[in-house]
N, C-alpha and C positions, 0 to 999 in steps of 0.2 A: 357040255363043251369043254374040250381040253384046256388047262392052263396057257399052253401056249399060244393055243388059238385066242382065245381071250384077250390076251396081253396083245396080239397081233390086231386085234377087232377094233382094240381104246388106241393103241396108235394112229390106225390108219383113221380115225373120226378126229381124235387130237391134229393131226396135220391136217385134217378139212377144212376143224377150226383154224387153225392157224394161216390158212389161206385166205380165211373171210376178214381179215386182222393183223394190217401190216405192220404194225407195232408189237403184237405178241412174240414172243421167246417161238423157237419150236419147240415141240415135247418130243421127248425120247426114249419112250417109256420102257425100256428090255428087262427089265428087274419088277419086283412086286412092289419093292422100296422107290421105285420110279414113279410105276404105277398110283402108290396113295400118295406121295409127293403131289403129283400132277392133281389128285381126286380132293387132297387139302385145299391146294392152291381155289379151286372150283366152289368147295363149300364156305370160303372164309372170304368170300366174294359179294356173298348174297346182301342186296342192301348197298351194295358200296357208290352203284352209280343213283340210285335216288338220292342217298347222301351227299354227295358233293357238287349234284346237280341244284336240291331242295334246301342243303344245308350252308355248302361251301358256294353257291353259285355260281359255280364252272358252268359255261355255254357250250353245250352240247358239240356247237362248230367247232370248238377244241378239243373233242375228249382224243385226238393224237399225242396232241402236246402233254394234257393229264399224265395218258401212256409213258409217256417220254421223261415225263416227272417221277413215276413210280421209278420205272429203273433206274435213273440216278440216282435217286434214293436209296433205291436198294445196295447199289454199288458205291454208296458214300458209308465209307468203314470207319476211318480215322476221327479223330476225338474232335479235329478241327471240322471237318465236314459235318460229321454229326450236330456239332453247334451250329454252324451254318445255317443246317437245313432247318432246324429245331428253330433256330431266329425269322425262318421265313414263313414256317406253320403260325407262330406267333403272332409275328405279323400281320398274315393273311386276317387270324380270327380276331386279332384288333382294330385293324383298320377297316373290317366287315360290321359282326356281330355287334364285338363290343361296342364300339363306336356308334353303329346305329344305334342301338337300343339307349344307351345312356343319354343321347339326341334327342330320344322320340321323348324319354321321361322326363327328360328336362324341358323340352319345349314342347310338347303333345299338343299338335292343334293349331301351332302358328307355324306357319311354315317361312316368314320372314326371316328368322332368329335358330342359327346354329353353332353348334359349340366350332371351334378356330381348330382343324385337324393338326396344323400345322405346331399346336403350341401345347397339344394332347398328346402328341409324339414327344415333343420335347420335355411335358412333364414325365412321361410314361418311361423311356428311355435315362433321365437323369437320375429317377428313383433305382430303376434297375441296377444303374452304375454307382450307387449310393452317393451321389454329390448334388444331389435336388438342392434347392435354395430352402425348402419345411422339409419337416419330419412328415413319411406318410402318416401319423397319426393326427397332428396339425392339419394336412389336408383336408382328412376325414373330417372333420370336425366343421372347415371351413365349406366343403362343399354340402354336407348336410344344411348346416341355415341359410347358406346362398339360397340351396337348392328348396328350402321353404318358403323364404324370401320370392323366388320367382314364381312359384306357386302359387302364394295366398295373390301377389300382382295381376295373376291372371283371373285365378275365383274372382277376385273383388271388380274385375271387369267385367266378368257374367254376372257376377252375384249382388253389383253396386247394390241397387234399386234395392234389394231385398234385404239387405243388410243393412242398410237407413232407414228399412220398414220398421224392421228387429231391435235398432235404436232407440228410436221414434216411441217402440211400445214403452220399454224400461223406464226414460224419462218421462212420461204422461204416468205408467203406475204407482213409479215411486209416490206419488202426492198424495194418492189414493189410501182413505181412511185404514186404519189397520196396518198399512203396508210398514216394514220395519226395513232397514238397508246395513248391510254389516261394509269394512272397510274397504275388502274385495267387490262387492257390488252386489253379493247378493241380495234380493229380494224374499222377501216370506212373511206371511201372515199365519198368524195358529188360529188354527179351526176348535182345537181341542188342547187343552193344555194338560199332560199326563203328569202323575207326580212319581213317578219311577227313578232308578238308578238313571245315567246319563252316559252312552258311551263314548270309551276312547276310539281313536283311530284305527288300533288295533283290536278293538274289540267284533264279535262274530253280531250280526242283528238281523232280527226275522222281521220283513217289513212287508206289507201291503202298498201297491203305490199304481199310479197311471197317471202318463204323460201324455200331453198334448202341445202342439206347436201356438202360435197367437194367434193362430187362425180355428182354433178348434178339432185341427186334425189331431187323431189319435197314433200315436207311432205304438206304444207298447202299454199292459196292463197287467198286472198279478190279479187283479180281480176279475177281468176276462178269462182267465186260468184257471181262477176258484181255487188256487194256489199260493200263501204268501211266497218269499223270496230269500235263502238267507245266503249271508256273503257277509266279507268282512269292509268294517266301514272305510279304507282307505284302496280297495278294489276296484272305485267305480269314479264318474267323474270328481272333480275337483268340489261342485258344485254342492253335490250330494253328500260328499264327507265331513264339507264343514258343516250342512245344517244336522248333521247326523250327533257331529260332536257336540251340538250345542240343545238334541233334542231328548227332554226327559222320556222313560218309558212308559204309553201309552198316550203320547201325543199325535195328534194330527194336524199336519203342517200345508201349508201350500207356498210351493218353491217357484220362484222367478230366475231362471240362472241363465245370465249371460253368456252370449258364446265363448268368451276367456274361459268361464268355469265351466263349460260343454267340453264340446266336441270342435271347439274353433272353426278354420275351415275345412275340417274333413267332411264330408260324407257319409253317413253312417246309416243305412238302408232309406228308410222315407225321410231323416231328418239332412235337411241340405246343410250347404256349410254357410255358416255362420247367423247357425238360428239360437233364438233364445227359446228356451224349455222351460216348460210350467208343467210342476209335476206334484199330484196329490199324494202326499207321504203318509202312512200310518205305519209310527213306530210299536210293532207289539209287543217284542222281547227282545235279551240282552244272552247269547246263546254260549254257553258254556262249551 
Protein backbone atom coordinates (compact mmCIF):
# COMPACT_ATOMS: atom_id res chain seq x y z
CA UNK A 1 0.00 0.00 0.00
CA UNK A 2 1.15 3.40 -0.91
CA UNK A 3 2.02 5.96 1.66
CA UNK A 4 -0.57 7.99 0.78
CA UNK A 5 -3.00 5.67 0.62
CA UNK A 6 -2.17 4.74 4.04
CA UNK A 7 -2.24 8.04 5.57
CA UNK A 8 -5.75 8.38 3.74
CA UNK A 9 -6.89 4.61 5.36
CA UNK A 10 -5.86 6.01 9.45
CA UNK A 11 -7.89 9.28 8.50
CA UNK A 12 -10.80 8.13 7.35
CA UNK A 13 -11.15 5.17 10.48
CA UNK A 14 -9.72 8.34 12.94
CA UNK A 15 -13.05 10.40 11.90
CA UNK A 16 -15.32 7.18 12.42
CA UNK A 17 -13.72 7.24 15.64
CA UNK A 18 -14.46 10.50 16.26
CA UNK A 19 -18.10 10.26 15.25
CA UNK A 20 -18.67 7.55 17.88
CA UNK A 21 -17.25 10.36 20.53
CA UNK A 22 -18.63 13.63 20.88
CA UNK A 23 -16.05 14.86 23.02
CA UNK A 24 -13.15 13.77 21.02
CA UNK A 25 -10.82 16.42 19.04
CA UNK A 26 -11.06 15.50 15.13
CA UNK A 27 -7.76 14.00 13.72
CA UNK A 28 -6.07 15.40 10.79
CA UNK A 29 -3.74 13.17 10.01
CA UNK A 30 -2.02 14.76 6.29
CA UNK A 31 1.75 14.47 7.67
CA UNK A 32 3.48 11.26 9.02
CA UNK A 33 4.25 13.57 12.06
CA UNK A 34 0.30 13.83 12.39
CA UNK A 35 0.07 10.45 11.79
CA UNK A 36 2.30 9.11 15.07
CA UNK A 37 0.86 12.25 16.85
CA UNK A 38 -2.64 10.75 16.53
CA UNK A 39 -0.95 6.71 17.13
CA UNK A 40 0.84 8.41 20.60
CA UNK A 41 -2.26 9.96 21.69
CA UNK A 42 -3.81 5.91 21.28
CA UNK A 43 -1.00 4.04 22.85
CA UNK A 44 -0.57 6.28 26.04
CA UNK A 45 -4.29 5.73 26.58
CA UNK A 46 -4.18 2.19 27.45
CA UNK A 47 -5.27 1.61 31.07
CA UNK A 48 -6.41 5.18 31.55
CA UNK A 49 -10.25 4.35 31.78
CA UNK A 50 -9.94 1.33 34.22
CA UNK A 51 -7.87 3.77 36.23
CA UNK A 52 -10.10 6.48 36.90
CA UNK A 53 -12.92 4.37 36.85
CA UNK A 54 -11.18 1.69 39.67
CA UNK A 55 -8.91 4.13 40.98
CA UNK A 56 -10.21 7.70 40.68
CA UNK A 57 -13.99 6.57 40.93
CA UNK A 58 -15.37 8.69 38.12
CA UNK A 59 -18.96 7.10 37.31
CA UNK A 60 -18.96 5.83 33.98
CA UNK A 61 -22.39 8.24 33.52
CA UNK A 62 -19.75 11.06 33.36
CA UNK A 63 -17.00 9.91 31.41
CA UNK A 64 -18.16 13.36 29.02
CA UNK A 65 -17.51 15.45 31.59
CA UNK A 66 -13.92 13.38 32.46
CA UNK A 67 -13.57 14.27 28.50
CA UNK A 68 -14.25 17.70 29.21
CA UNK A 69 -11.71 17.79 32.05
CA UNK A 70 -8.81 16.33 30.00
CA UNK A 71 -8.98 19.32 27.50
CA UNK A 72 -9.18 22.07 29.87
CA UNK A 73 -6.43 20.64 31.18
CA UNK A 74 -4.78 20.44 28.44
CA UNK A 75 -5.48 23.92 27.55
CA UNK A 76 -4.61 25.28 31.16
CA UNK A 77 -0.99 26.64 30.14
CA UNK A 78 -0.30 29.58 32.66
CA UNK A 79 1.49 29.08 36.02
CA UNK A 80 -1.92 30.08 37.64
CA UNK A 81 -4.08 27.37 35.93
CA UNK A 82 -1.45 24.99 36.25
CA UNK A 83 -1.72 25.38 40.21
CA UNK A 84 -5.35 25.36 40.02
CA UNK A 85 -5.74 22.34 38.38
CA UNK A 86 -2.80 20.67 40.36
CA UNK A 87 -4.91 21.83 43.67
CA UNK A 88 -7.93 20.05 42.26
CA UNK A 89 -5.89 16.64 41.45
CA UNK A 90 -4.86 17.03 45.04
CA UNK A 91 -7.87 17.31 46.24
CA UNK A 92 -9.71 14.83 44.39
CA UNK A 93 -6.86 12.21 45.95
CA UNK A 94 -7.40 13.68 49.44
CA UNK A 95 -10.65 13.85 49.99
CA UNK A 96 -10.91 10.25 48.20
CA UNK A 97 -8.02 7.87 48.75
CA UNK A 98 -6.30 9.53 51.50
CA UNK A 99 -9.03 10.21 53.45
CA UNK A 100 -10.65 6.87 53.15
CA UNK A 101 -7.86 4.73 54.06
CA UNK A 102 -6.52 6.68 56.94
CA UNK A 103 -10.57 6.30 58.34
CA UNK A 104 -10.59 2.74 57.78
CA UNK A 105 -7.08 2.48 59.76
CA UNK A 106 -8.05 4.35 62.35
CA UNK A 107 -11.44 3.04 63.02
CA UNK A 108 -11.33 -0.56 61.05
CA UNK A 109 -14.58 -2.10 62.09
CA UNK A 110 -16.58 0.46 63.74
CA UNK A 111 -18.45 2.02 61.47
CA UNK A 112 -20.03 4.66 64.34
CA UNK A 113 -16.59 6.57 64.59
CA UNK A 114 -15.18 8.91 61.76
CA UNK A 115 -12.34 11.10 61.42
CA UNK A 116 -14.36 15.23 61.09
CA UNK A 117 -13.37 15.75 56.98
CA UNK A 118 -14.11 19.18 57.74
CA UNK A 119 -11.14 19.75 60.24
CA UNK A 120 -8.80 17.34 58.05
CA UNK A 121 -9.06 19.84 55.43
CA UNK A 122 -8.37 22.39 57.82
CA UNK A 123 -5.44 20.72 59.26
CA UNK A 124 -4.20 19.48 55.69
CA UNK A 125 -4.62 23.09 54.08
CA UNK A 126 -2.95 25.14 57.07
CA UNK A 127 0.27 23.00 57.02
CA UNK A 128 0.47 23.58 53.36
CA UNK A 129 0.24 27.24 54.02
CA UNK A 130 2.67 26.91 56.70
CA UNK A 131 0.52 28.51 59.58
CA UNK A 132 -0.81 25.24 61.31
CA UNK A 133 -1.35 25.77 64.96
CA UNK A 134 1.94 22.30 65.49
CA UNK A 135 4.68 21.53 63.60
CA UNK A 136 4.06 18.63 61.13
CA UNK A 137 6.46 16.75 63.24
CA UNK A 138 4.34 17.40 66.53
CA UNK A 139 1.46 16.16 64.71
CA UNK A 140 3.15 12.99 63.77
CA UNK A 141 3.93 12.18 66.92
CA UNK A 142 0.66 13.05 68.33
CA UNK A 143 -1.38 11.14 65.79
CA UNK A 144 0.86 8.01 66.16
CA UNK A 145 -0.21 7.39 70.15
CA UNK A 146 -3.58 8.65 69.61
CA UNK A 147 -3.64 6.41 66.97
CA UNK A 148 -2.45 3.36 69.36
CA UNK A 149 -4.37 4.82 72.09
CA UNK A 150 -7.56 4.03 69.85
CA UNK A 151 -6.38 0.72 68.91
CA UNK A 152 -5.20 -1.06 72.00
CA UNK A 153 -9.37 0.62 73.19
CA UNK A 154 -10.73 -1.49 70.54
CA UNK A 155 -8.38 -4.93 71.01
CA UNK A 156 -9.13 -4.56 74.61
CA UNK A 157 -12.98 -4.65 73.71
CA UNK A 158 -12.37 -7.92 71.66
CA UNK A 159 -9.60 -9.06 73.66
CA UNK A 160 -11.11 -7.95 77.42
CA UNK A 161 -11.79 -11.68 78.59
CA UNK A 162 -8.47 -12.81 77.35
CA UNK A 163 -6.45 -10.43 78.56
CA UNK A 164 -7.87 -10.79 82.36
CA UNK A 165 -7.13 -14.62 81.47
CA UNK A 166 -3.36 -13.59 80.81
CA UNK A 167 -3.43 -11.45 84.13
CA UNK A 168 -5.17 -13.92 86.06
CA UNK A 169 -2.24 -16.43 85.14
CA UNK A 170 0.93 -14.05 86.14
CA UNK A 171 -0.51 -13.25 89.55
CA UNK A 172 -1.56 -17.10 90.57
CA UNK A 173 2.33 -17.97 89.23
CA UNK A 174 4.19 -15.41 90.69
CA UNK A 175 3.56 -17.44 94.26
CA UNK A 176 4.53 -20.36 92.89
CA UNK A 177 7.72 -22.15 94.34
CA UNK A 178 10.74 -21.41 92.33
CA UNK A 179 9.20 -18.62 90.61
CA UNK A 180 11.53 -15.27 90.80
CA UNK A 181 9.88 -11.63 89.73
CA UNK A 182 12.43 -8.85 88.54
CA UNK A 183 11.08 -4.95 88.80
CA UNK A 184 9.63 -4.95 85.22
CA UNK A 185 7.46 -8.06 85.93
CA UNK A 186 9.30 -10.54 84.59
CA UNK A 187 8.80 -13.92 85.62
CA UNK A 188 11.47 -16.94 85.50
CA UNK A 189 12.60 -20.04 87.16
CA UNK A 190 16.07 -21.79 86.39
CA UNK A 191 15.88 -25.09 85.38
CA UNK A 192 19.65 -25.18 85.09
CA UNK A 193 21.95 -22.92 86.51
CA UNK A 194 25.20 -22.46 83.78
CA UNK A 195 28.29 -21.08 85.10
CA UNK A 196 29.46 -19.34 82.05
CA UNK A 197 30.35 -15.74 80.91
CA UNK A 198 26.81 -13.59 81.05
CA UNK A 199 25.78 -11.50 78.08
CA UNK A 200 25.43 -7.82 77.45
CA UNK A 201 22.71 -6.38 75.39
CA UNK A 202 24.79 -6.18 72.69
CA UNK A 203 26.29 -9.21 72.84
CA UNK A 204 25.65 -12.04 69.66
CA UNK A 205 23.85 -15.60 71.69
CA UNK A 206 23.19 -19.09 70.24
CA UNK A 207 20.09 -20.18 72.04
CA UNK A 208 17.78 -23.10 72.06
CA UNK A 209 14.19 -22.17 73.11
CA UNK A 210 10.33 -23.03 72.61
CA UNK A 211 7.39 -21.04 73.51
CA UNK A 212 4.10 -21.72 74.39
CA UNK A 213 0.99 -19.47 75.34
CA UNK A 214 -0.82 -20.50 79.15
CA UNK A 215 -2.79 -22.61 77.36
CA UNK A 216 -0.08 -24.96 76.08
CA UNK A 217 -0.16 -23.93 72.58
CA UNK A 218 2.99 -23.96 70.85
CA UNK A 219 3.63 -20.75 68.58
CA UNK A 220 7.34 -21.41 67.73
CA UNK A 221 10.60 -23.91 68.60
CA UNK A 222 14.40 -24.08 67.68
CA UNK A 223 14.23 -27.56 68.84
CA UNK A 224 11.37 -28.44 66.42
CA UNK A 225 14.01 -27.07 63.83
CA UNK A 226 16.77 -29.18 65.31
CA UNK A 227 18.33 -25.90 64.86
CA UNK A 228 19.68 -23.42 67.87
CA UNK A 229 18.95 -19.59 66.97
CA UNK A 230 21.58 -16.93 67.13
CA UNK A 231 20.86 -13.18 67.18
CA UNK A 232 21.92 -10.43 69.18
CA UNK A 233 20.37 -10.00 72.73
CA UNK A 234 18.65 -6.68 72.40
CA UNK A 235 17.05 -7.79 68.67
CA UNK A 236 14.06 -9.49 70.08
CA UNK A 237 11.43 -8.76 72.66
CA UNK A 238 11.81 -6.68 75.67
CA UNK A 239 11.17 -9.80 77.77
CA UNK A 240 13.86 -11.92 76.28
CA UNK A 241 16.67 -9.37 76.49
CA UNK A 242 16.50 -8.72 80.02
CA UNK A 243 16.48 -12.51 81.14
CA UNK A 244 19.21 -12.93 78.42
CA UNK A 245 21.32 -10.23 80.36
CA UNK A 246 20.88 -11.62 83.54
CA UNK A 247 21.55 -15.46 82.23
CA UNK A 248 24.98 -17.23 82.77
CA UNK A 249 26.34 -19.34 79.80
CA UNK A 250 24.88 -22.69 79.78
CA UNK A 251 21.80 -21.96 81.68
CA UNK A 252 18.27 -23.02 81.24
CA UNK A 253 15.69 -20.80 82.11
CA UNK A 254 11.87 -20.75 81.96
CA UNK A 255 10.36 -17.15 81.13
CA UNK A 256 6.99 -15.89 82.19
CA UNK A 257 6.79 -12.40 80.05
CA UNK A 258 3.98 -10.19 80.28
CA UNK A 259 2.36 -8.60 77.40
CA UNK A 260 4.44 -5.03 78.29
CA UNK A 261 7.58 -7.16 77.74
CA UNK A 262 5.86 -9.10 74.56
CA UNK A 263 4.30 -8.22 71.71
CA UNK A 264 1.52 -5.93 73.68
CA UNK A 265 -1.38 -5.61 71.72
CA UNK A 266 -0.06 -6.70 68.35
CA UNK A 267 -0.67 -9.57 66.78
CA UNK A 268 2.04 -11.52 65.89
CA UNK A 269 0.97 -14.95 63.72
CA UNK A 270 -0.79 -17.55 66.49
CA UNK A 271 0.23 -15.26 69.37
CA UNK A 272 -2.92 -12.77 70.04
CA UNK A 273 -2.47 -9.42 71.47
CA UNK A 274 -1.98 -9.26 74.81
CA UNK A 275 -0.78 -12.63 75.60
CA UNK A 276 1.69 -13.56 78.13
CA UNK A 277 4.58 -16.11 76.71
CA UNK A 278 6.22 -18.81 78.51
CA UNK A 279 9.26 -19.74 76.85
CA UNK A 280 11.87 -22.59 77.58
CA UNK A 281 15.27 -20.82 77.19
CA UNK A 282 18.75 -22.78 76.75
CA UNK A 283 21.38 -20.41 76.80
CA UNK A 284 24.49 -22.19 74.83
CA UNK A 285 27.00 -19.78 73.78
CA UNK A 286 28.23 -16.09 73.90
CA UNK A 287 29.05 -15.65 69.71
CA UNK A 288 31.96 -13.83 68.76
Amino acid sequence: MKKGTALMVLAAAAGLASCGQSGAPKANMKSDVDTLSYMVGVSNSQGLKDYVVGRLGVDTTYMADFIKGIKEGMKSTSAKEKAYMAGMQIGQQVSGDMYDAINNQLFAGDSTTTMSKENFLAGFIAAVEENSLVTPDSASVYVRTKSEEIKTKALEAKYGEYKKENEEFLVNNKSKDGIKVTESGLQYRIIKEGKGAIPTKDSRVKVHYKGTMIDGTEFDSSYERKEPTTFRADQVIKGWTEALTMMPVGSKWELYIPQELGYGSREAGKIKPFSTLIFEVELISIEK
